[in-house]
Structures are given as structure tokens and as C-alpha cells.
N, C-alpha and C positions, 0 to 999 in steps of 0.2 A: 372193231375198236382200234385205235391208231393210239396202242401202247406208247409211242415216243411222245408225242404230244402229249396225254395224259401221264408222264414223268416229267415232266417239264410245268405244267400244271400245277401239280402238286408240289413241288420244290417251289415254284413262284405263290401260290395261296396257301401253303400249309409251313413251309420253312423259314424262306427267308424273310415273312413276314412276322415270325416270331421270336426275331432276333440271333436267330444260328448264321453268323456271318462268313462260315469260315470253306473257303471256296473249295476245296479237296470234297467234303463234305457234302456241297449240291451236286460237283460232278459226278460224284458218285453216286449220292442217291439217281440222277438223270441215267446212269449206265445201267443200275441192277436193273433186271425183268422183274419188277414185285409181282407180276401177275404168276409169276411161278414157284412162288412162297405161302399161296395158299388153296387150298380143296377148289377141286377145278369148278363145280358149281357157286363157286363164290368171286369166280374173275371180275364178276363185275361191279364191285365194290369193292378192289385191294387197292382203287386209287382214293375212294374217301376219308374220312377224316374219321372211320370207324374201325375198329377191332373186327378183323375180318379172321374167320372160322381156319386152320389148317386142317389139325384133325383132332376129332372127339373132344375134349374140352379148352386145348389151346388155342388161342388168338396169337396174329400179328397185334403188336405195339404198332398205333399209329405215326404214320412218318415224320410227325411236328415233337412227338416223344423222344422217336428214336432218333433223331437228327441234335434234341436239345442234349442228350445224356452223353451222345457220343462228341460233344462239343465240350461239354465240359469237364468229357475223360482228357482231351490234348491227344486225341490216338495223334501219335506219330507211326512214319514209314518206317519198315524195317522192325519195330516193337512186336511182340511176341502175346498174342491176346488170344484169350477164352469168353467164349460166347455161349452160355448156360441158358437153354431154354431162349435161346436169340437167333433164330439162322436168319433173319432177315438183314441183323446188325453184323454178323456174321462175314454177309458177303458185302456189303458196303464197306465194311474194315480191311477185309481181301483187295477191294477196286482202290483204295486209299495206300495199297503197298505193305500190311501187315500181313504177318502170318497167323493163321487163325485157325484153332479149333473150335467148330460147334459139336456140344453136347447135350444132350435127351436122354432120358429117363424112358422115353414110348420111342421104339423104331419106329413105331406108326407114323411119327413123324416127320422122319427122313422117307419114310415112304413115299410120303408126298416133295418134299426138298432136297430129298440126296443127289439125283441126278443136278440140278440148279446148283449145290452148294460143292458138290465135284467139279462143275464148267468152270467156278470160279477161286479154285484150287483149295479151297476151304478142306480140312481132315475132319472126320467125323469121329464120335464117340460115341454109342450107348452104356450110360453109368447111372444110378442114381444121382439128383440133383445136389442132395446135401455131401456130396461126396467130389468134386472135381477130381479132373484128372491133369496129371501133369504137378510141375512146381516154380515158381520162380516168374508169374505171367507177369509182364508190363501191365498188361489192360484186363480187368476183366468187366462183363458185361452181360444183363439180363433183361430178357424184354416182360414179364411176365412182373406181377406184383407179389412182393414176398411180406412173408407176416413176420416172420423173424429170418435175419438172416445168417444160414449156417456159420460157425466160428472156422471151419474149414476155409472159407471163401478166402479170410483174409489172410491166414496160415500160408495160403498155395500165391499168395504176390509174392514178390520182393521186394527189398528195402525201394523205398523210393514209387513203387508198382499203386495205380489206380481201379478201384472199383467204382462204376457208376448202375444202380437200380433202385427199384420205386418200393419204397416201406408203404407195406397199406395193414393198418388196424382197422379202418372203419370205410363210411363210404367213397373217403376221398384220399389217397395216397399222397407219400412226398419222396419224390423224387432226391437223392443225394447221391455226394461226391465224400468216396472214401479213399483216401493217401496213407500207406503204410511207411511209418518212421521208425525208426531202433526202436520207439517206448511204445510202438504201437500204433492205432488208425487213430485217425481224425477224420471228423465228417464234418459235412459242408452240406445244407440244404439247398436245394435246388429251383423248385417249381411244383405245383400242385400237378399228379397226375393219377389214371386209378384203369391202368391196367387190369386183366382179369385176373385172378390171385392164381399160383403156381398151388393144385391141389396138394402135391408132395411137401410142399415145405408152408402147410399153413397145420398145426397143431392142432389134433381135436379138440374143443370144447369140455373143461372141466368142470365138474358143480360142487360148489359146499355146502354143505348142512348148515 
């Protein structure tokens, strides 16, 4: 399979035809190996337009997801971002000139993307999800669909600092843009999307009498 072609593919039918104009953004997506971001028996579909397996129950976010979220974070160079349950967003934000931690809750895995998320000088974490680590991030970023999203998440920005991930209650998610100001976040809807939900940060099911 002729990896560079099929980056290039995918940027021209899954990106840039869905409006993510912004040119840092496809060169990057065209530089990462996504074939090394997920479970090696699954090479052969990390260029479709599908949720493809790393390990045990996480998926990659498809690259028209991850391309529109990190579009309408504004990553700039030099910015300072966490990538929670994101190593694919991870290192496209690394090839764009940020510094970037990815964090996981499963080393499992980094098992499979630590080497790939080291080549691209990406710092890694093992912490629980509703817990980041670090404080003060420019960007933060999650590829994974959240039911509710930790109160931590917006705690650890800074004034001024961006969150971009996909709320999903039901079977169809919405992606949003969350901006921290002295009184707090403001959110900004996005785009329909429906990521596989992040099992650590979806609440068990309660019943009432």
C-alpha cells in the first residue's frame, strides 16, 4: 500500500471537501503515518472514512472529524495542548508546531502509538481521563465521544485557552468549541458527529422507582 498516496487521498476526499480550509492542517494531516495509530491488523482501513480499532475498545476519530475540531480550535504554533484520549490529533498538532501532551487512561494504548507519538516529539501520560494532567493548556483536545464532560477539563485551560470534543447523549453526537473567559466557558456548536463514547467518562445508567 503506498501510504503517501493514501494521505493525500484522504485529505483531498475526506477534508478538504468538508470545508477545513486551513493549510497547516492538510499538511499535516499528509505528513503523519496514521497507519501507525492504529492495531496493526487494521492497516488497512486507517485511511477510510471509518473509526478504526487501536486497542480493546478505543477507535481513531475519522480524519474529516479530526481535521473539522482542530479547525475550529485555531491550534496555533508554539501553543501549549493536551490531547486526552487523541494520539492521532496529538501528533498532527506536534507537525503544526505545538507542544503536545497525549494522555490515556489504558497504556495499552500507547502500546500500540508510543513509539509513533515519541518520533513526533509528542510527551505522553498515563492518568485517568476525568483527571488531566498539567494546567494552563492553550488547546485541549479529545478524539473519543464524551457523555458528560469532566469539570476538570476546563479548570486545566487558561484564560483565553480552547477546548474542542464531541458530546454524545444519544445516537448522534455534537461536536463543540469551548473558550474559557474570566466568568467562565462558552460553547459554540459545531457539526454532527458520533465518535465511539470514551467508556471512563460515560456514567452508569441510573433507574427510579
Amino acid at each position: 500500500m503506498d501510504f503517501t498516496a493514501e494521505r493525500k487521498a484522504m485529505v483531498d476526499s475526506q477534508v478538504r471537501v468538508n470545508d477545513v480550509t486551513n493549510h497547516e492542517i492538510h499538511m499535516a494531516m499528509m505528513a503523519v503515518p496514521r497507519e501507525q495509530y492504529c492495531a496493526a491488523d487494521r492497516v488497512f482501513a486507517v485511511y477510510s472514512d471509518a473509526g478504526v480499532e487501536i486497542a480493546g475498545e478505543r477507535k481513531l476519530m475519522p480524519a474529516r472529524d479530526v481535521s473539522k475540531l482542530l479547525q475550529a480550535a485555531d491550534a496555533r504554533e508554539g501553543e501549549k495542548a493536551l490531547a486526552v484520549a487523541a494520539p492521532y490529533a496529538a501528533a498532527v498538532l506536534a507537525r503544526m508546531g505545538l507542544t503536545v501532551t497525549a494522555q490515556e487512561a489504558d497504556q495499552a494504548v500507547f502500546d500500540v502509538v508510543g513509539d509513533a507519538l515519541a518520533a513526533e516529539g509528542v510527551t505522553t501520560a498515563v492518568a485517568p481521563l476525568a483527571a488531566p494532567v498539567g494546567e494552563g493548556w492553550d488547546l485541549i483536545v479529545c478524539e473519543g465521544g464524551v457523555a458528560e464532560i469532566p469539570s476538570a477539563w476546563g479548570a486545566a485551560l487558561r484564560i483565553g485557552g480552547r477546548m474542542v470534543v464531541v458530546e454524545r447523549r444519544g445516537a448522534v453526537g455534537k461536536a463543540a468549541l469551548y473558550v474559557k473567559g474570566r466568568e467562565g466557558l462558552s460553547r459554540r456548536e459545531l457539526f454532527d458527529s458520533s465518535p465511539a463514547l470514551l467508556a471512563e467518562l460515560t456514567p452508569a445508567p441510573t433507574f427510579a422507582l
